[in-house]
C-alpha positions in Angstrom: 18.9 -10.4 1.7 21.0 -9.9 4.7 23.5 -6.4 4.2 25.1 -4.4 7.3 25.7 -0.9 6.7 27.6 1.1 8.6 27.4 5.3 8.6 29.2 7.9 9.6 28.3 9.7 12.5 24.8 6.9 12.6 24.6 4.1 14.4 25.2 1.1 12.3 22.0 -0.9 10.4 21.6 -4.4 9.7 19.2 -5.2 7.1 17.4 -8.5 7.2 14.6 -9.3 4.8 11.2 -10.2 6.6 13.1 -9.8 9.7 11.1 -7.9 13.0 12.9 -4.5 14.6 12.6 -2.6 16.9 13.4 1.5 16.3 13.6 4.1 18.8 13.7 7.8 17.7 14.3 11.4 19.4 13.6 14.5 19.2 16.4 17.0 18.6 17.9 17.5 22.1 15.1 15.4 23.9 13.0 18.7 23.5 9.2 17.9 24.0 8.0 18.5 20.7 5.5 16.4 20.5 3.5 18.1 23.2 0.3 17.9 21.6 -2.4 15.3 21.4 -2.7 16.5 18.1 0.9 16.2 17.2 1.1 12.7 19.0 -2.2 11.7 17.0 -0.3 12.9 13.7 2.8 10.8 14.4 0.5 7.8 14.9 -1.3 8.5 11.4 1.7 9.0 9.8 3.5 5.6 11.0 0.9 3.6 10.4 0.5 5.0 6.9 4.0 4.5 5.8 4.6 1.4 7.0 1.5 0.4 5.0 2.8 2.0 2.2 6.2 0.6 2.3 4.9 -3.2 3.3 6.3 -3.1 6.5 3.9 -5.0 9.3 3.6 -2.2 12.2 3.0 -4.7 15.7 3.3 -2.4 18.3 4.2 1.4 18.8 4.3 4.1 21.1 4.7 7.7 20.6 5.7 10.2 23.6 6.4 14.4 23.8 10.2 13.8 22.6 10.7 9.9 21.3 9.0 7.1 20.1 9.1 3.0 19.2 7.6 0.7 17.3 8.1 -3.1 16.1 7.3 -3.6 12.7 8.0 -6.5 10.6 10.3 -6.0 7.4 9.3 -6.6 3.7 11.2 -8.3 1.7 13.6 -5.0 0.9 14.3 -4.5 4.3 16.4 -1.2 3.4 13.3 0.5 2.8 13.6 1.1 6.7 15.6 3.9 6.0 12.7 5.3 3.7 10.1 4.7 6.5 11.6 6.3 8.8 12.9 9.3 6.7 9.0 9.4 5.7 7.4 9.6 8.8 10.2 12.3 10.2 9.8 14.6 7.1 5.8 14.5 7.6 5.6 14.5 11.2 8.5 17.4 11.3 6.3 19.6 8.7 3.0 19.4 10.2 4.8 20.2 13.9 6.5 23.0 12.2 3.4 24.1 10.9 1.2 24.2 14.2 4.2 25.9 15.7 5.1 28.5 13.3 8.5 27.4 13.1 9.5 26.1 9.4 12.5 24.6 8.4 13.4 24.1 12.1 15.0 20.5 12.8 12.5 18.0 15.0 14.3 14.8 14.5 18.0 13.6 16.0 18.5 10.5 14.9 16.8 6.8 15.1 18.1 3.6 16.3 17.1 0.0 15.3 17.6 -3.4 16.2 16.7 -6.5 14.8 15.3 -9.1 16.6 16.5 -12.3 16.0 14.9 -14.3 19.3 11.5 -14.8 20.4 12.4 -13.8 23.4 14.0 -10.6 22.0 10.6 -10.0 20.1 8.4 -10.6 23.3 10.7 -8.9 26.2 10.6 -5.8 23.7 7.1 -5.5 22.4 6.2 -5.6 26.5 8.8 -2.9 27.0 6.9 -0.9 23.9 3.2 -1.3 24.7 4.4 -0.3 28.7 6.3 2.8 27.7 4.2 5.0 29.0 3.8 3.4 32.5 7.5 3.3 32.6 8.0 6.7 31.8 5.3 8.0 34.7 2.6 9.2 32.2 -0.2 6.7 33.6 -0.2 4.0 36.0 -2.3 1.8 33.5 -1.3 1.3 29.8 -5.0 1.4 28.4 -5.1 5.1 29.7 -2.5 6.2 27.5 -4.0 7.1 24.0 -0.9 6.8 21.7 -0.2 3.9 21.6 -0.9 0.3 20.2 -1.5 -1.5 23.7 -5.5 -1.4 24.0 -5.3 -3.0 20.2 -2.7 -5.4 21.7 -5.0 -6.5 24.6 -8.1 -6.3 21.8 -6.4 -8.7 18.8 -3.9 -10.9 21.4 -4.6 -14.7 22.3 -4.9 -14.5 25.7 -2.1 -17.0 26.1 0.2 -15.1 23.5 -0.9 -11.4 26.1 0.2 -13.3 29.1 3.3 -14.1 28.1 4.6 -11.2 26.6 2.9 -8.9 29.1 4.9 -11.5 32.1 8.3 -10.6 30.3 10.7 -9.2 32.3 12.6 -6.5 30.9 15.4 -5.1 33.6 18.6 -5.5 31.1 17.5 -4.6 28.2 19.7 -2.4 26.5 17.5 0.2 24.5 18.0 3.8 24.0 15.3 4.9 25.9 17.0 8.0 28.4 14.6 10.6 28.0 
């Protein structure tokens, strides 16, 4: 199954089946509203629940106060993408809702995907994912940053396979990442 979809007022999705993505999502008006470990912990749960749920393969992710990433690996009904993510938004936008008093109010923005169709796509992005937070000033070392799949990167990784992808560089990458 390969189908392209185009929305309007969305950035368009193509839809490959056991095909690897990258998504980025945002907060309504880059607001910070994930500011809690608790919230950030949530998110986590959450993603890693649904993509279980849905069959997707979840390879790397990292969740800040007002976006996150992942890479996952499609199932075979790759639209189910726009399920995950729907999932994850409505759960994680309840339970921030909830903690702040606030129900009904919009969390969410919008999301934006890309299939990978390189290794070197895959590699270059899942270094640029796993070193979010070093990039964005939160720690100077990835392992100190709690939400996020690096330390189980550096734990389950050949150490040839870590090297590499962790020696990627990553300057023109074009990913929506201006927060």
């Amino acid at each position: 199954m390969d189908i392209y979809k185009t929305y309007q007022h969305n950035p368009p999705h193509w839809f490959v089946s056991n095909a690897i993505y990258m998504v980025t999502g945002s907060t309504l008006s880059k607001e910070p509203l994930l500011d809690t470990e608790e919230k950030r912990i949530n998110f986590c749960e959450t993603l890693i629940e649904r993509t279980t749920v849905l069959g997707w393969a979840l390879h790397a992710w990292v969740v800040l106060k007002n976006h996150y990433h992942f890479i996952a690996q499609s199932p075979e009904n790759a639209l189910s993408l726009k399920l995950l993510i729907q999932g994850v938004h409505s759960i994680s936008a309840k339970f921030i809702n909830q903690i702040d008093g606030t129900p009904g109010r919009r969390i969410w923005y919008n999301y934006w995907d890309t299939c990978l169709q390189t290794e070197n796509a895959y590699y270059t992005r899942l270094n640029y994912v796993i070193l979010n937070p070093v990039k964005h000033g939160l720690v100077c070392n990835p392992e100190d940053y709690p939400f996020s799949s690096y330390k189980y990167f550096v734990k389950n990784s050949e150490p040839d396979f870590r090297e590499m992808v962790l020696s990627q560089e990553i300057d023109d990458l074009q990913i929506q990442d201006e927060f």
